[in-house]
C-alpha positions in Angstrom: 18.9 8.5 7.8 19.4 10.4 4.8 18.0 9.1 1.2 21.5 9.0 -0.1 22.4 6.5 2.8 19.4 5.0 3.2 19.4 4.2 -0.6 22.9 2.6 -0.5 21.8 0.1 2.7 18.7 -0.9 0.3 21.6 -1.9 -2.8 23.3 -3.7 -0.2 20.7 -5.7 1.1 19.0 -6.3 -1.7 20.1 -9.8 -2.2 19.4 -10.3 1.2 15.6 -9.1 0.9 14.9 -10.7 -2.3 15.2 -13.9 -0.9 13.2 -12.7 1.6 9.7 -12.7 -1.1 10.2 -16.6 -1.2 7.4 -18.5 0.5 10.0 -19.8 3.5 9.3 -23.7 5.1 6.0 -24.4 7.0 6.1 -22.1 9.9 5.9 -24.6 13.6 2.6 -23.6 15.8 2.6 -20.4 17.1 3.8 -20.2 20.7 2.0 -18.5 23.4 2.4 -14.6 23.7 4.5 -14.2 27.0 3.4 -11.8 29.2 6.3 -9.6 28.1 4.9 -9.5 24.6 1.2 -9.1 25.2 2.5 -6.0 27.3 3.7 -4.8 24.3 0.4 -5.6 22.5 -1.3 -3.2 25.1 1.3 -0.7 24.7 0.4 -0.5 20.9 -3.4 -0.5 21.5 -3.4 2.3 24.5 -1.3 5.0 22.3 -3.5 4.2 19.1 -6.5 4.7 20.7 -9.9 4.2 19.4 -9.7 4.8 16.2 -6.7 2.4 15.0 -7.8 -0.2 17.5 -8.7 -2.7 14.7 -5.7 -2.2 13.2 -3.8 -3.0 16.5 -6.0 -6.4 16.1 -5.6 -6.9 13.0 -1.4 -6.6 12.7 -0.8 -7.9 16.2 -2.9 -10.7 16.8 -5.1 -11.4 13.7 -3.1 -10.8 10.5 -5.1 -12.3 7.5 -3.6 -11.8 3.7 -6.1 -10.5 0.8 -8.1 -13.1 -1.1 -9.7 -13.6 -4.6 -13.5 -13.1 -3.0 -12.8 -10.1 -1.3 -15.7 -8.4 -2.1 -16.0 -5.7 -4.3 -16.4 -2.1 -2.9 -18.5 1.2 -4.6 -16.4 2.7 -6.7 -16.4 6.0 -4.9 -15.0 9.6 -5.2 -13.2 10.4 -1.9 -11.8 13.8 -2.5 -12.6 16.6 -5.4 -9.6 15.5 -6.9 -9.1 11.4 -5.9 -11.6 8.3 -6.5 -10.9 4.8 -5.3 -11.7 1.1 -7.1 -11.0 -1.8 -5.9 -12.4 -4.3 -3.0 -11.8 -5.2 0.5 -8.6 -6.6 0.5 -6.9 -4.3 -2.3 -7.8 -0.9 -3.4 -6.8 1.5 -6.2 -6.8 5.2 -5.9 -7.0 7.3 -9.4 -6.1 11.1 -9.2 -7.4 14.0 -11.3 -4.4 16.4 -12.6 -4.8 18.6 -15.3 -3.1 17.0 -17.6 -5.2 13.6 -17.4 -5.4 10.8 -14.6 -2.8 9.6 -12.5 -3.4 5.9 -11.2 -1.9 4.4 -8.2 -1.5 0.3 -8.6 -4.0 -1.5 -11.2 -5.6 -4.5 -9.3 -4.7 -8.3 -10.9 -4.6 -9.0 -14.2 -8.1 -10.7 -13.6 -9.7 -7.8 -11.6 -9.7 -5.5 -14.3 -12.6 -6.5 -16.4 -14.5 -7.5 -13.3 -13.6 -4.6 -11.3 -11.2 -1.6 -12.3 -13.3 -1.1 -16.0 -16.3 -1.0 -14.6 -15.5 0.9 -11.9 -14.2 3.5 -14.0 -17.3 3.5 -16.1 -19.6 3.8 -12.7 -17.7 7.0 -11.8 -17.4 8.5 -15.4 -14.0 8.4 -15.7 -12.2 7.7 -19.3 -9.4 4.7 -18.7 -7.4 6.0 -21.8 -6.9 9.3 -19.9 -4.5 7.2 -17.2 -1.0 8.7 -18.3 0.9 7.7 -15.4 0.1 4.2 -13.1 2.3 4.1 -9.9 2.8 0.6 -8.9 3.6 1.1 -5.0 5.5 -2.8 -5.1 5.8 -5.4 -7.2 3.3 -8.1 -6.6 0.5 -9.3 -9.0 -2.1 -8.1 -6.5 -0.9 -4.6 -7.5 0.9 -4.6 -11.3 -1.1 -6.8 -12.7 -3.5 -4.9 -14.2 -1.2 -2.1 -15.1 -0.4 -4.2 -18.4 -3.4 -3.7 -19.9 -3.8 -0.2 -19.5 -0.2 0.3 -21.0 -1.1 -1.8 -23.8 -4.9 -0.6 -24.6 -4.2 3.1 -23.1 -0.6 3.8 -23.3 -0.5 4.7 -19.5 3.0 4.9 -18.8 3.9 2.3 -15.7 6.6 3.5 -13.0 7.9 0.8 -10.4 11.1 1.8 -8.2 14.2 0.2 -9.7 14.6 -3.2 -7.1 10.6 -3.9 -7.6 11.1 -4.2 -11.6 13.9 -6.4 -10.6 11.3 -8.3 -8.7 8.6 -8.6 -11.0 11.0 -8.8 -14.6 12.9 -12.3 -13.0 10.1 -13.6 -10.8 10.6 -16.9 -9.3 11.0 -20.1 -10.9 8.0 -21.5 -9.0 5.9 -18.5 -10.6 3.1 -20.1 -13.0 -0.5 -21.6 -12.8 -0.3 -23.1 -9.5 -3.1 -26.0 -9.7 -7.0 -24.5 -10.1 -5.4 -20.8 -10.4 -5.3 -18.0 -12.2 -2.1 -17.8 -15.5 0.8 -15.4 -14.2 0.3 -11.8 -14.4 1.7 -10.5 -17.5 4.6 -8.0 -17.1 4.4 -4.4 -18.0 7.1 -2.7 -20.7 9.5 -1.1 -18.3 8.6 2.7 -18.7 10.2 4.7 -15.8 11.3 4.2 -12.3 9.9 5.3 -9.4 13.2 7.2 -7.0 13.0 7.4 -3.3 12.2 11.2 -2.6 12.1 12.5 -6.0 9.0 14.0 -7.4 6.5 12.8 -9.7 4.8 15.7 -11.9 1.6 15.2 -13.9 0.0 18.5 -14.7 -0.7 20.7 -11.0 -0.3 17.1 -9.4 3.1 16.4 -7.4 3.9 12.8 -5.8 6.4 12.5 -3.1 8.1 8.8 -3.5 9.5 7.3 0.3 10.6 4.2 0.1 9.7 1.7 2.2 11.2 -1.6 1.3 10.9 -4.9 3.7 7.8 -6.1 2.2 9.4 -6.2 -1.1 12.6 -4.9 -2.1 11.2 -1.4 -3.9 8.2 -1.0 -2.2 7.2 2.5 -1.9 5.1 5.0 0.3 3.6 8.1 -1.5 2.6 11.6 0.1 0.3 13.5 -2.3 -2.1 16.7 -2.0 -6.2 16.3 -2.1 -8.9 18.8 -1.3 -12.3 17.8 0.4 -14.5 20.6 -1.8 -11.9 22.6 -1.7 -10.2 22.3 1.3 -6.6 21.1 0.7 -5.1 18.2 2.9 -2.1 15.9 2.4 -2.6 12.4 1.9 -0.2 9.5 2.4 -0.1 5.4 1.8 2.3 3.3 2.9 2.5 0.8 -0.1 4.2 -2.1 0.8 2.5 -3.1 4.2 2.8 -6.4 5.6 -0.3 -8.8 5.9 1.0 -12.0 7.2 4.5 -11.4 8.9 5.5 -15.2 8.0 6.0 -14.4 4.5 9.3 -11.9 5.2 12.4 -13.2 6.9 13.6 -11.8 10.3 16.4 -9.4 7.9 13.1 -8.0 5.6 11.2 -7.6 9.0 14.1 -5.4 10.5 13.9 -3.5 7.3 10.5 -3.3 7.5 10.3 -1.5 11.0 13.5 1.2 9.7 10.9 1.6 6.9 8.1 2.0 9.3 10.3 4.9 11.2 11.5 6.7 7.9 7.9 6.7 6.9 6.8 8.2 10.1 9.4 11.2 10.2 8.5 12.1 6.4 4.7 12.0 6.9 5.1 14.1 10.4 7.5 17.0 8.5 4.2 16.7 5.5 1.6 17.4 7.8 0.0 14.6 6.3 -3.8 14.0 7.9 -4.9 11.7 5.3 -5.0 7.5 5.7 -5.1 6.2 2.8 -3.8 2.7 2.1 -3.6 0.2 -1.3 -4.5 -2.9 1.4 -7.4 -1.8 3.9 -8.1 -5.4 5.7 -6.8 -3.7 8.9 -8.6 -0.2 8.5 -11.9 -1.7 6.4 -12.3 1.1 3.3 -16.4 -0.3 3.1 -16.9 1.2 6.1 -15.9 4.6 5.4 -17.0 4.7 2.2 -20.3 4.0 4.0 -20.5 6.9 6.2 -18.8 9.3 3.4 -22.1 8.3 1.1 -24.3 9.6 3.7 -22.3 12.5 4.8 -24.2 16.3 5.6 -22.0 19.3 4.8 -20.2 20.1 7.6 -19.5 16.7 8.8 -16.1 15.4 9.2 -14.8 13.2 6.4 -14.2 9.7 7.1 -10.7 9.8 5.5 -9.7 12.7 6.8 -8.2 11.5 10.5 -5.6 14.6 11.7 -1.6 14.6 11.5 -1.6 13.5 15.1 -4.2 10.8 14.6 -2.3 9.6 11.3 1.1 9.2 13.5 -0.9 6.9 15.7 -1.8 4.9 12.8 2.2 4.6 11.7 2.5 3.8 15.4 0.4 1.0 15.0 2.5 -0.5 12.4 5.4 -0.3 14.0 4.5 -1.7 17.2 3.0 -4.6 15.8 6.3 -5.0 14.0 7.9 -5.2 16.8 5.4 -7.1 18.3 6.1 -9.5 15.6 9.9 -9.7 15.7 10.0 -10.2 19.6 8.1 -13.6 19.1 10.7 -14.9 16.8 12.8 -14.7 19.6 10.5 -17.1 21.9 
């Protein structure tokens, strides 16, 4: 599907998938996987293969959403040119250019004292030079600390055009829910984020895709890194599901077209890079782990192969499917 077309479905349905964002009635007890389904399951985990197997766990059978204790990770430079903050459940990735840093979602609103600041600080990066924050969709877990940095750095914020929507009328349940944290406060509207169009800071390009079904404007972005001095392409699909009940069987549809568009832009990119802003299903710790203890020569833990990176998209779309075949039980 071309962008132009593929952009005109999204206006369409956007009613459609905004309704989808809204916590939906108490989902009944699972049913039993028929055997028809947990063929599918297999299916998934024999072309993923070893490496994405947890991930085929994770999406297909046990999907879990992030939490407020996820645990911190080490702030840790992945590439020459790309560092990543965050913890367990949600991580940010901030990108050396020449003309100053380039910042890929900001955490919540309550993450950035306790973890984006100081992360910044551990790795000796300099928050005001953020000129540019990416938000790849817009939920708290992911704008809410861009705020701040607009505010205290003037960091300019880009969302796509349906996620501003999303985050600029939120819903009228949004508010202190009882014992939690105030609402996220809502960035000036700076720029928008366009499906396929490039985003230029200094000798750094970002290649938008949109993905919506997780939110209306979610977006994917493919971007260059260099492992000391090697170049590879990197890509994250920004607007991954975590527990299918949240979208409604017309955002999960969506979802899985996304999943597909995704797939064919990431092949034609070469792109042999995983990186992903919500790592419960492909733990960043671990990695991180082995890259802190890596001899020259080794392979790098992030680094996984174009072919290997299509099995990971793989995965997501055959748990997808996975997932819409049991609404059908």
């Amino acid at each position: 599907m071309t962008i132009t077309r593929f952009t005109l479905v999204m206006l369409v349905s956007f009613a459609i998938m905004a309704r989808a964002q809204q916590p939906g009635p108490p989902q009944p007890p699972a049913k039993p996987d028929t055997p028809e389904i947990k063929g599918m399951i297999e299916q998934t985990r024999k072309a993923a293969g070893p490496r994405w197997g947890y991930a085929v766990h994770f999406w297909c059978e046990e999907p879990r959403a992030n939490r407020p204790d996820d645990p911190a990770i080490q702030p840790t430079k992945l590439f020459d040119n790309v560092y990543a903050i965050g913890n367990g459940g949600t991580t940010v990735y901030v990108i050396q250019t020449s003309a100053g840093l380039l910042m890929i979602d900001a955490l919540a609103a309550n993450q950035v004292d306790s973890q984006l600041l100081p992360g910044f600080q551990k790795l000796g990066l300099d928050p005001a030079q953020v000129k540019i924050i990416l938000v790849a969709h817009g939920h708290a877990d992911h704008f809410g600390g861009s705020a701040y940095f607009q505010e205290h750095f003037g960091s300019k914020v880009y969302v796509s055009a349906a996620d501003w929507m999303v985050m600029e009328n939120p819903p009228a349940q949004r508010g202190r829910a009882a014992g939690g944290p105030p609402p996220a406060p809502i960035p000036k509207h700076d720029a928008e984020i366009k499906d396929g169009e490039a985003i230029v800071l200094g000798d750094l390009k970002v290649t938008p895709i949109a993905v919506p079904g997780h939110t209306p404007g979610a977006m994917g972005f493919i971007f260059p890194v260099k492992d000391n001095g090697t170049p590879h392409t990197a890509a994250m699909f920004g607007g991954v599901w975590l527990t299918p009940g949240l979208l409604n069987d017309e955002a999960l549809q969506t979802y899985l077209m996304s999943v597909v568009r995704f797939g064919d832009a990431t092949k034609k990119a070469k792109v042999d890079v995983a990186l992903q802003n919500h790592t419960l299903m492909d733990p960043i710790q671990d990695k991180l782990d082995k890259l802190a203890v890596r001899k020259k020569g080794e392979p790098h833990p992030f680094v996984v192969g174009a072919g290997e990176y299509q099995k990971f998209v793989g995965v997501m779309e055959g748990c997808t499917k996975v997932n819409i075949a049991r609404r059908k039980l």
